[in-house]
N, C-alpha and C positions, 0 to 999 in steps of 0.2 A: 230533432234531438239525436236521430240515432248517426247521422250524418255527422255532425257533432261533435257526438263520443266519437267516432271513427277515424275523423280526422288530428283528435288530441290525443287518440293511442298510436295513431301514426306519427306523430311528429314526437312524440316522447320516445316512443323508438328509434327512431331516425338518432333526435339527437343520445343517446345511446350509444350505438351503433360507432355515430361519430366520437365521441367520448373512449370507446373501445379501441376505435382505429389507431386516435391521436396514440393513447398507452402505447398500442404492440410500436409504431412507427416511433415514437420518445426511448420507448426500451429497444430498439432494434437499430438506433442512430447510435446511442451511448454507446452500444456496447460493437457496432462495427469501427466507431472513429477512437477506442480507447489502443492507442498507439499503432503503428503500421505492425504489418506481422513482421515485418522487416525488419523492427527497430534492433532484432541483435547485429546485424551488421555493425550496427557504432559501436559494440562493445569494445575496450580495448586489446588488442589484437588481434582484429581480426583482419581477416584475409581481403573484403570486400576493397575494390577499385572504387572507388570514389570519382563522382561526374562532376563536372562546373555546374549540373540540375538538380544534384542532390540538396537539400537542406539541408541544413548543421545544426550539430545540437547547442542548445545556448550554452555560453560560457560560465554558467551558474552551475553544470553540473559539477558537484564534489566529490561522486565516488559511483560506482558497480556491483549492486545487489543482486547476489545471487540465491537461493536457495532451492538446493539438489532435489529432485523428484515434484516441483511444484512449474508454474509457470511462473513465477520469481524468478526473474532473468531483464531486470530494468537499471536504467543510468535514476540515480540518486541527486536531487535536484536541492538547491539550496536559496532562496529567495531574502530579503532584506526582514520579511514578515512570513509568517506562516500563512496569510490569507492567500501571496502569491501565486503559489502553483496548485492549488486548490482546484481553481480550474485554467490552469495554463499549463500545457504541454510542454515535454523536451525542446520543443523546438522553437518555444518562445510565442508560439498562437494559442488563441482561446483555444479551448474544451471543456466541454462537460466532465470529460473524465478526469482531468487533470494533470497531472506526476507523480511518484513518489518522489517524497522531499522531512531532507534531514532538519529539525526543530534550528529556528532562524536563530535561538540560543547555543548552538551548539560549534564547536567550533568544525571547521570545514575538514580540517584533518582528522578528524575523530578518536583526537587526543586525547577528548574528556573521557573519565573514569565510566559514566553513562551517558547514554546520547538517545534520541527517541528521531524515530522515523514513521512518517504517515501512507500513509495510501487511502483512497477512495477502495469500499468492498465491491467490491463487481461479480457479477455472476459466470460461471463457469471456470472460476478459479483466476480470472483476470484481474491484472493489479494486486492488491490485495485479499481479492473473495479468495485463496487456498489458505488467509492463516485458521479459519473456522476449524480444516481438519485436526488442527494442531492443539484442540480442545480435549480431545479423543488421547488416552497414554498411549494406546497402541501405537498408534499413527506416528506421534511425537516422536518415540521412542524409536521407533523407523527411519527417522526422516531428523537426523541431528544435525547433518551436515552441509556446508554450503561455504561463499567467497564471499571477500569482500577489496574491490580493488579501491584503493583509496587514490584521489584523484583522474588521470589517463594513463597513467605508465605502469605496464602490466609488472612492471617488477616492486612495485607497492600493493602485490596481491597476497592476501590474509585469509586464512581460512577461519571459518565462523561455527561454532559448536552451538547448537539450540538445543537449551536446559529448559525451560519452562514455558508456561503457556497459562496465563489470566483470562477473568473478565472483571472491567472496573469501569466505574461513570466517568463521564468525561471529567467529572472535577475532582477527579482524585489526584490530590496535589503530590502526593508522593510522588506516583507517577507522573504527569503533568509536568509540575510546576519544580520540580527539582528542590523538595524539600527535604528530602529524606536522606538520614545521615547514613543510613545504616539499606543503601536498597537491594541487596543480596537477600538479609534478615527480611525484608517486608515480601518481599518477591516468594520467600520459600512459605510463609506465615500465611500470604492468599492466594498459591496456586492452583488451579485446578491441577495442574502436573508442573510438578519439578523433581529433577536428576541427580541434582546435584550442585553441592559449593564452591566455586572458586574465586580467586581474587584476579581476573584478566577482566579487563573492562569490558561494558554489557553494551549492546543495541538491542534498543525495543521496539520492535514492529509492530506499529496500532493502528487498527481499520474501525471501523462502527461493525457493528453487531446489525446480523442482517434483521430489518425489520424494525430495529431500536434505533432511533439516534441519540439516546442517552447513554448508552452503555456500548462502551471497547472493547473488543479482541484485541489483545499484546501476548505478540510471542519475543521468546529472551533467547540472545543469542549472546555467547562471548567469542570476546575477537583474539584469537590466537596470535598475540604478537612477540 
């Protein structure tokens, strides 16, 4: 018997063990293959030389998200479906991490009055995990400013003013589902932080909430045009 027990507390540890591995190697893939450290090179203008070996970004990207003091520094990717770039890369290949990608409702120019943009949250501020800070006034309050090139030609470049900062369930159709008549009033009504009103058109940048996947992070930016 004792042979037994001995050998059923070894193999529960074992697999364990392996169970633990899988995690650190699952969280340590995701988060080395979410974009090259490279990827500002394609931003639009930049200086990089470009090889016949480099990859190209797909033709789906619609614009250049910036925002100042974070690692927000990504091409804005636009898919037929929102499920698209979910997990599909700039560059047109799977990933787990995915793209940031502007709501397949929205138009490409980002002529609508609001427009909503996704990212996957990632750890250590990648992709999306830095709009969490944004939760905090202080932070927000620090950290208002940022680009927005629309399309590739850097002279379609917009500066972005971030006013507020939410959390809401995914099925908040205001936000979501573009039902709301009045989304400055709703936005200032469930803030956790807001600065201020104006009438320049808004991008919202929404990640899951770490830990949740019921409940979003959106931060509000308006586009200075």
């Amino acid at each position: 018997m004792n042979v037994l027990y001995e050998r059923a507390v070894f193999i529960a540890l074992a697999l364990v063990l392996l169970i633990v591995s899988w995690c650190m190697y699952d969280n340590y893939y995701i988060y080395s293959h979410t974009f090259e450290d490279n990827i500002i090179r394609y931003k639009p203008g930049s200086s990089y030389a470009f090889s016949a070996e480099d990859p190209q970004l797909s033709d789906e990207m619609v614009a250049w998200l910036t925002i100042d003091g974070t690692k927000i520094d990504y091409p804005v990717m636009q898919g037929s479906s929102n499920m698209k770039y979910l997990n599909t890369d700039p560059f047109g290949s799977y990933s787990l991490s995915g793209s940031i990608f502007l709501d397949s409702r929205n138009s490409p120019d980002m002529s609508d009055s609001y427009s909503v943009v996704y990212g996957h949250h990632m750890e250590h501020g990648k992709m999306f995990g830095a709009l969490d800070s944004f939760l905090d006034s202080s932070y927000l309050t620090e950290h208002t400013s940022g680009s927005l090139i629309i399309g590739s030609n850097v002279e379609n470049t917009y500066p972005l003013e971030v006013f507020a900062s939410m959390q809401a369930k995914a099925s908040d159709e205001n936000i979501f589902e573009f039902k709301c008549t009045d989304i400055i009033g709703y936005i200032r009504e469930n803030s956790k932080v807001f600065l201020h009103e104006d009438d320049k058109p808004v991008i919202a940048l929404s990640t899951c909430t770490s830990g949740d996947m019921v409940t979003r992070t959106i931060v509000f930016c308006y586009i200075i045009k």
